[in-house]
SEPAVO-351540 format. One record per residue: residue in three letters; x, y, z of N, C-alpha, C, O in turn. Coordinates in Angstrom, 1 decimal. Each point is the difference from the previous one (the first is absolute). Example, Ala and Ser with C-alpha at 12.3 -4.5 7.8 and 13.67 -1.06 7.14 Angstrom:
% residues 2
r,n.u,n.v,n.w,ca.u,ca.v,ca.w,c.u,c.v,c.w,o.u,o.v,o.w
ALA,13.2,-5.7,7.8,-0.9,1.2,0.0,0.9,1.2,0.0,1.0,0.0,0.7
SER,-1.4,1.1,-1.4,0.9,1.1,0.0,-0.8,1.1,0.8,0.5,1.1,0.1
//
This chain:
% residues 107
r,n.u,n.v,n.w,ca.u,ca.v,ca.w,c.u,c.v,c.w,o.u,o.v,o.w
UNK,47.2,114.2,174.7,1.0,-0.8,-0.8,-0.7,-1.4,-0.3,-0.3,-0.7,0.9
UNK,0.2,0.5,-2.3,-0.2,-1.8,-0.2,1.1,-0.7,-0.2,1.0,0.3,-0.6
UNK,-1.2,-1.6,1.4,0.2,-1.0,-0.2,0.7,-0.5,-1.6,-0.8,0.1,-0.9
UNK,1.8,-0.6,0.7,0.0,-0.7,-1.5,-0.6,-1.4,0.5,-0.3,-0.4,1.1
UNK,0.2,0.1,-2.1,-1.1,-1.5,-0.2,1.4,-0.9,-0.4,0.9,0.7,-0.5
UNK,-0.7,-2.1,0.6,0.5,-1.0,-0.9,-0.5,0.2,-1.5,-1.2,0.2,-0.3
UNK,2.2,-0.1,-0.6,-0.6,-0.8,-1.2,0.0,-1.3,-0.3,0.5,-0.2,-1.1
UNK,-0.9,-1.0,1.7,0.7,-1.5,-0.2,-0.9,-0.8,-0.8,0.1,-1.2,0.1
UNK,-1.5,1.7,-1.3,-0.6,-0.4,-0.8,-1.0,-0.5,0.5,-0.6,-0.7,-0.8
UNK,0.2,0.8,2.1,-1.2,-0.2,0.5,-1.2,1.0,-0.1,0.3,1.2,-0.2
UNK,-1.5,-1.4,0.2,-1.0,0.7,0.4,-0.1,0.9,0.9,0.3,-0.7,0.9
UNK,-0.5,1.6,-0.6,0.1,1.1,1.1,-1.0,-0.2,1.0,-0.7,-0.4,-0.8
UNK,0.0,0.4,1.9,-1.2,-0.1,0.8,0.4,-1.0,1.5,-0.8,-0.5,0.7
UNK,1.7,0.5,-0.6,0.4,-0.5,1.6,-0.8,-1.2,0.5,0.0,-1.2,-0.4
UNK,-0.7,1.7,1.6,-1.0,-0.9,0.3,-1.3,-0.5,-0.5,-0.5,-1.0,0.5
UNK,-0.1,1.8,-1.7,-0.9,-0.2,-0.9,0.5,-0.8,-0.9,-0.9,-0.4,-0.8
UNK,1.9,0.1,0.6,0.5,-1.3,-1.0,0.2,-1.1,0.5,0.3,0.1,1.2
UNK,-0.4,-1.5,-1.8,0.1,-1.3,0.6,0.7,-0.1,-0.4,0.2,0.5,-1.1
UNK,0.9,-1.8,1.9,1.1,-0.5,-0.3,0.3,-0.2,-1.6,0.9,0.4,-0.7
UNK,-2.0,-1.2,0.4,0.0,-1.0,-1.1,0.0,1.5,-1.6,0.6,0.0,-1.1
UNK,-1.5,0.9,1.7,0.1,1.4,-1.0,1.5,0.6,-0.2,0.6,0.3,-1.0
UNK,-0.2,-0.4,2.6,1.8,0.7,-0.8,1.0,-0.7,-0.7,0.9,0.4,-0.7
UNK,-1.3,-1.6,1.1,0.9,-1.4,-0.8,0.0,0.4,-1.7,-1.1,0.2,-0.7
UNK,2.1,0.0,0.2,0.2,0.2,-1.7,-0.5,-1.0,-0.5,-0.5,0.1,-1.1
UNK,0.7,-1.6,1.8,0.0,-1.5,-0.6,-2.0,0.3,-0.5,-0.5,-0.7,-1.0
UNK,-0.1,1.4,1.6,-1.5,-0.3,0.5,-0.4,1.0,-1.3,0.5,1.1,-0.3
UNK,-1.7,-1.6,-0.5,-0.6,0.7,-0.9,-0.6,1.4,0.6,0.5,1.2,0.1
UNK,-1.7,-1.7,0.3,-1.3,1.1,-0.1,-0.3,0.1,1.6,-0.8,0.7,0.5
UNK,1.9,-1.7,0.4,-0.4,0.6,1.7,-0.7,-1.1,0.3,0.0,-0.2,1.2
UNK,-0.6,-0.5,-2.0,-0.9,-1.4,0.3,0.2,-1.5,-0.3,-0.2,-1.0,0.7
UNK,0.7,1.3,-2.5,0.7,-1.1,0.0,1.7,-0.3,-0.5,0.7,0.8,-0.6
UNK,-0.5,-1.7,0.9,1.5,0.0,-0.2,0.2,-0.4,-1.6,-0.4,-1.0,-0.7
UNK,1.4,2.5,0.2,0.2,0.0,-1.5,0.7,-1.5,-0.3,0.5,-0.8,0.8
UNK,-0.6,0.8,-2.0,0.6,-0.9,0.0,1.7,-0.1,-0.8,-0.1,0.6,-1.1
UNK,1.1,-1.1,1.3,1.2,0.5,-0.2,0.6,-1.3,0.0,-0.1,-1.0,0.8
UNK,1.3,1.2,-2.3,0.6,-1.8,0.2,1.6,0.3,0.2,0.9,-0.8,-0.3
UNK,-0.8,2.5,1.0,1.5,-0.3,0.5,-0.6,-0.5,1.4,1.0,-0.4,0.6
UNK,-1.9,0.3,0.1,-0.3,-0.4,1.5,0.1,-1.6,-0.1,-0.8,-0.9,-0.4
UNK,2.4,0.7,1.3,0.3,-1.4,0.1,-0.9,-0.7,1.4,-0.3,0.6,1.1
UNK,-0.1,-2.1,-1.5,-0.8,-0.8,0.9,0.7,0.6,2.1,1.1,0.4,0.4
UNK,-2.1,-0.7,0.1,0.8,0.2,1.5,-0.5,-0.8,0.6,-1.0,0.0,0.7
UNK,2.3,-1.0,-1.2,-0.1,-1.5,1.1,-0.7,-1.3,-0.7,0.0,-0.2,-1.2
UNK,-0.5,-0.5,2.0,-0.4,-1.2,-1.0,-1.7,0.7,0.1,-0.6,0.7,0.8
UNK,0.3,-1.7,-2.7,-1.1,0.4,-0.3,-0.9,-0.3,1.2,0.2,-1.2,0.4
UNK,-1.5,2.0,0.3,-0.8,-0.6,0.9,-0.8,-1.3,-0.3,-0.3,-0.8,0.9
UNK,-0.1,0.7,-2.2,-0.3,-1.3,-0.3,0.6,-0.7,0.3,-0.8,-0.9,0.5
UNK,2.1,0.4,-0.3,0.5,-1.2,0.1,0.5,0.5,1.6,1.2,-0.3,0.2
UNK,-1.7,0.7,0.5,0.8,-0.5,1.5,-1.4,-0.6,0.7,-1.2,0.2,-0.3
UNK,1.9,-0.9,1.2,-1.5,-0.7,0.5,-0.6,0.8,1.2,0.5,1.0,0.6
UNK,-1.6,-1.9,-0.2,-1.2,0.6,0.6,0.9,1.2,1.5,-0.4,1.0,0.4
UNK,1.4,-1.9,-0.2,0.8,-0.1,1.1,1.3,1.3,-0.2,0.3,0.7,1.0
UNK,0.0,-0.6,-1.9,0.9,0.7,-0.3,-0.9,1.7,-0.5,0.3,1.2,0.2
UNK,-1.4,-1.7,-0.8,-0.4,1.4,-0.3,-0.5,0.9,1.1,0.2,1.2,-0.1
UNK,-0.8,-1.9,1.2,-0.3,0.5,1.5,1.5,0.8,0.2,0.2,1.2,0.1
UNK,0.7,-2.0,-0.1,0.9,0.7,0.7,0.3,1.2,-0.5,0.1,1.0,0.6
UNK,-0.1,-1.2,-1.8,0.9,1.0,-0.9,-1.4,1.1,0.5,0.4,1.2,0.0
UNK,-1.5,-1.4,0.3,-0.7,1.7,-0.2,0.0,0.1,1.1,-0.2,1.1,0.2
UNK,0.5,-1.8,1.0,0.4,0.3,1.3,0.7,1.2,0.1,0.1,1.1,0.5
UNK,0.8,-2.4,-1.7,1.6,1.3,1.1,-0.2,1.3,-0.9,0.9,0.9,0.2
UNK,-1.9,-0.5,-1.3,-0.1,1.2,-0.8,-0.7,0.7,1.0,0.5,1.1,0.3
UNK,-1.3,-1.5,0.1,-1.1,1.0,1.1,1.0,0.4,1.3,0.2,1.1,0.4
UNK,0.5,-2.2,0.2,1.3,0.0,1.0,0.5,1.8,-0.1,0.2,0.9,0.8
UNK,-0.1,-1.1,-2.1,1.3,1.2,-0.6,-1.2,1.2,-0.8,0.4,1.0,-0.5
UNK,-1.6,-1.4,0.7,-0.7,1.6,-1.0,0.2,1.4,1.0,0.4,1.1,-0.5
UNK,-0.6,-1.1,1.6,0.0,1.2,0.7,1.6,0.3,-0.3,0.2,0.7,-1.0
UNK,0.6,-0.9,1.5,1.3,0.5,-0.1,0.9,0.5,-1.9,0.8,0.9,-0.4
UNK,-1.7,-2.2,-0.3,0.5,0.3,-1.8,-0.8,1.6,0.1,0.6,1.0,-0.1
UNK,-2.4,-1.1,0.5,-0.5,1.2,-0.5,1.2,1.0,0.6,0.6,0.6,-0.9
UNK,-0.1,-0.3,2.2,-0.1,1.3,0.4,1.8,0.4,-0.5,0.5,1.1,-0.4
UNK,0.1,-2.1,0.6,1.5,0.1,-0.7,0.6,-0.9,-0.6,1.2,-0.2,0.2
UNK,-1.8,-0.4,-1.0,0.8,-0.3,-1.5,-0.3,1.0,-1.1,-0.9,0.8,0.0
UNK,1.9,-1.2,-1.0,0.1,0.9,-0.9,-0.9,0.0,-0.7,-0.6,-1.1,0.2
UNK,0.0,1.9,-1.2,-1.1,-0.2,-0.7,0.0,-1.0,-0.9,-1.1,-0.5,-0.2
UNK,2.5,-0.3,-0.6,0.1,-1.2,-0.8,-0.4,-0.7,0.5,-1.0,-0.7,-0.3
UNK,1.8,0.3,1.7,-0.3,-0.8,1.1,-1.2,-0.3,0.1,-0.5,-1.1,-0.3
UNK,-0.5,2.4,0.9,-1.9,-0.5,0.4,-0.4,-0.4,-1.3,-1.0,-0.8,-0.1
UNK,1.6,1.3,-1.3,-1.1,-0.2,-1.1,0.4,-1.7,0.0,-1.0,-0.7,0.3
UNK,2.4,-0.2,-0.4,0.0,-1.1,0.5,-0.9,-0.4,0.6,-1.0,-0.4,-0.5
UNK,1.2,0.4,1.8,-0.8,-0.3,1.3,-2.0,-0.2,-0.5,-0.8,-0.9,0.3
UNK,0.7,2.0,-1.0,-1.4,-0.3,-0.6,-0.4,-0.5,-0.7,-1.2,-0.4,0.0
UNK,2.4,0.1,-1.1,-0.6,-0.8,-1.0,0.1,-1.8,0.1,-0.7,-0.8,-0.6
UNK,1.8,0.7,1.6,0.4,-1.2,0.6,-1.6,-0.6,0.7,-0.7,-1.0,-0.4
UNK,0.5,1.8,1.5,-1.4,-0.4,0.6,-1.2,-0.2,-0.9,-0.8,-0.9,0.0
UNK,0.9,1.9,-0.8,-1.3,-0.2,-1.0,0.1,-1.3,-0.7,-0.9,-0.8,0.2
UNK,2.1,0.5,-0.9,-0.1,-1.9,-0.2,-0.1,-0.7,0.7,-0.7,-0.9,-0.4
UNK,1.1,0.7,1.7,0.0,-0.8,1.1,-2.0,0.1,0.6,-0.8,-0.9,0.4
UNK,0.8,2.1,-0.5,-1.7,0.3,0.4,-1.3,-0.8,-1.0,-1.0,-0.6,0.4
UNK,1.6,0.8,-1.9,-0.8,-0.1,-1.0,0.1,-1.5,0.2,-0.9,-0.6,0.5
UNK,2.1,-0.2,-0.9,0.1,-1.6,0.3,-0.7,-0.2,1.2,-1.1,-0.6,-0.4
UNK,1.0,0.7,1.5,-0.7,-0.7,1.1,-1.8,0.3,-0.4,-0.9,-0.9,-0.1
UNK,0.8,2.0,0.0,-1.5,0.3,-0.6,-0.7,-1.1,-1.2,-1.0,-0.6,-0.1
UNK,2.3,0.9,-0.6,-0.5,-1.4,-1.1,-0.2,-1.5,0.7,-0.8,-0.8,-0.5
UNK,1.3,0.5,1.4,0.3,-1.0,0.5,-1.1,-0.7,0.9,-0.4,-1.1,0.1
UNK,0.0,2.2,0.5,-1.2,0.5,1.1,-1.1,0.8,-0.5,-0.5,0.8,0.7
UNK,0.2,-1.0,-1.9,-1.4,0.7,-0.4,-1.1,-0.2,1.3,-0.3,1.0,0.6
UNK,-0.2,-2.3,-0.4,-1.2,0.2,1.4,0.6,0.3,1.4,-0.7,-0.2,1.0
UNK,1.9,0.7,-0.9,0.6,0.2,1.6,-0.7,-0.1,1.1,-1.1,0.3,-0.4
UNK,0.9,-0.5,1.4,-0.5,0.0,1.2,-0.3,1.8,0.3,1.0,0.8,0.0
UNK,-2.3,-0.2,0.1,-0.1,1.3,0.5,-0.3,0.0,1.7,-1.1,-0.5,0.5
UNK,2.0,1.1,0.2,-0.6,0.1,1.3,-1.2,1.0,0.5,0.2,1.2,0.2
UNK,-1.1,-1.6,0.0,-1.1,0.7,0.6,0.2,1.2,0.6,-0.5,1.1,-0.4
UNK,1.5,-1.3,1.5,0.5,1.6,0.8,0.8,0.5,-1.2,-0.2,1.2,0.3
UNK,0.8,-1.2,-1.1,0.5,1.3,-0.8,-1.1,0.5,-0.9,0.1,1.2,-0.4
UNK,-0.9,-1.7,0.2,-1.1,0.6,-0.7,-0.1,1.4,0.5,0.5,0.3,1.0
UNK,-1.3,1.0,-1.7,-0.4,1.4,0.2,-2.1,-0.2,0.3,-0.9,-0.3,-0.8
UNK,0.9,0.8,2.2,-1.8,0.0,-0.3,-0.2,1.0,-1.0,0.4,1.1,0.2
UNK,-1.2,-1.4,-1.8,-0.4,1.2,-0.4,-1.3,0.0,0.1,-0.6,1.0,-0.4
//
């Protein structure tokens, strides 16, 4: 006897799919399509300061293990794309960042 499947407009492949792939908001799996019913979430990262943007990806990482494993799929595609601005602004901010020696990989 099989199993029925969901139909809920996702990609089919379980653990062979990444979050960001079953997300509808998400083009091609890699980058995020671009879409202008997707309203801002939260204040723009540009404008919060040095102080405020730490926090804000704190408390995102705080909450990624529990968003991945049960929030809803709107929810994590949220949760992803939130971090990705919050990620991308600090990056811009910190182009020369400090690299720690010990996280390095011997190759």
């Amino acid at each position: 006897m099989t199993a029925s499947r969901p139909t809920d407009g996702f990609p089919p492949g379980g653990t062979e799919v990444s979050p960001e792939q079953r997300m509808p908001l998400w083009g091609d799996g890699r980058v995020a399509a671009a879409n202008s019913d997707i309203e801002p979430l939260g204040i723009d990262p540009a404008e919060l300061t040095e102080e405020d943007l730490i926090r804000e990806m704190e408390s995102l990482h705080r909450t990624r293990l529990d968003t991945l494993r049960h929030a809803t799929d709107s929810a994590l595609a949220t949760h992803l794309r939130r971090t990705a601005e919050l990620e991308t602004e600090y990056l811009a901010r910190h182009p020369g960042r400090e690299v720690d020696p010990n996280r390095l990989r011997e190759g």
